[in-house]
C-alpha positions in Angstrom: 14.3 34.8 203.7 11.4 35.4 201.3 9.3 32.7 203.4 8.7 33.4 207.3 9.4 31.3 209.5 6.2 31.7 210.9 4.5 30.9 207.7 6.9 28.0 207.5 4.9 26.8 211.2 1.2 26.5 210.5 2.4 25.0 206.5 1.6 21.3 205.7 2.1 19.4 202.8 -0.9 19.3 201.0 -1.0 15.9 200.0 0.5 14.2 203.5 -0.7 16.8 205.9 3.2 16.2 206.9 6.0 18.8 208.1 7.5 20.7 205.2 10.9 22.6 205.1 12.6 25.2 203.1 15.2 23.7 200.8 18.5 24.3 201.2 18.6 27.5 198.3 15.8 28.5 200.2 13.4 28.3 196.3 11.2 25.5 197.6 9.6 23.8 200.5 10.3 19.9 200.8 8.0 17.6 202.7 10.5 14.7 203.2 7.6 12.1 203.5 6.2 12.3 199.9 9.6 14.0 198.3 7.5 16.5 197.0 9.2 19.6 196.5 6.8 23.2 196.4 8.2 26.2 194.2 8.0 29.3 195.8 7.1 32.0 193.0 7.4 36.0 193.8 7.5 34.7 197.9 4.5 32.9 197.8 4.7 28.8 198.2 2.4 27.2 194.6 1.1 24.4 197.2 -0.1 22.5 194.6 -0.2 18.8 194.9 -0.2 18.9 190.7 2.7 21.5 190.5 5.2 20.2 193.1 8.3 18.7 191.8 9.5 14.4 192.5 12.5 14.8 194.5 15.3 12.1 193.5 16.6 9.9 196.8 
């Protein structure tokens, strides 16, 4: 897992201050309150509010 899961336990989203989770393919973190989804480039989360992707319902 390129992102530990103790990382993954002090994380927030940055725009909620919400719980985030690694997606599925394990490429992203998802905060399921603002369907924000956070790239993760060379194992490093981009948590930026700008950069996240819109999730789709």
């Amino acid at each position: 897992m390129a992102v530990k899961k103790e990382l993954l336990d002090i994380l927030a989203c940055p725009k909620c201050k919400g719980d985030i989770r690694l997606n599925e393919s394990e490429e992203g973190l998802v905060c399921d309150n603002c369907k924000l989804l956070y790239h993760i480039k060379d194992d490093i989360p981009v948590m930026l509010i700008d950069e996240a992707e819109t999730l789709k319902d």
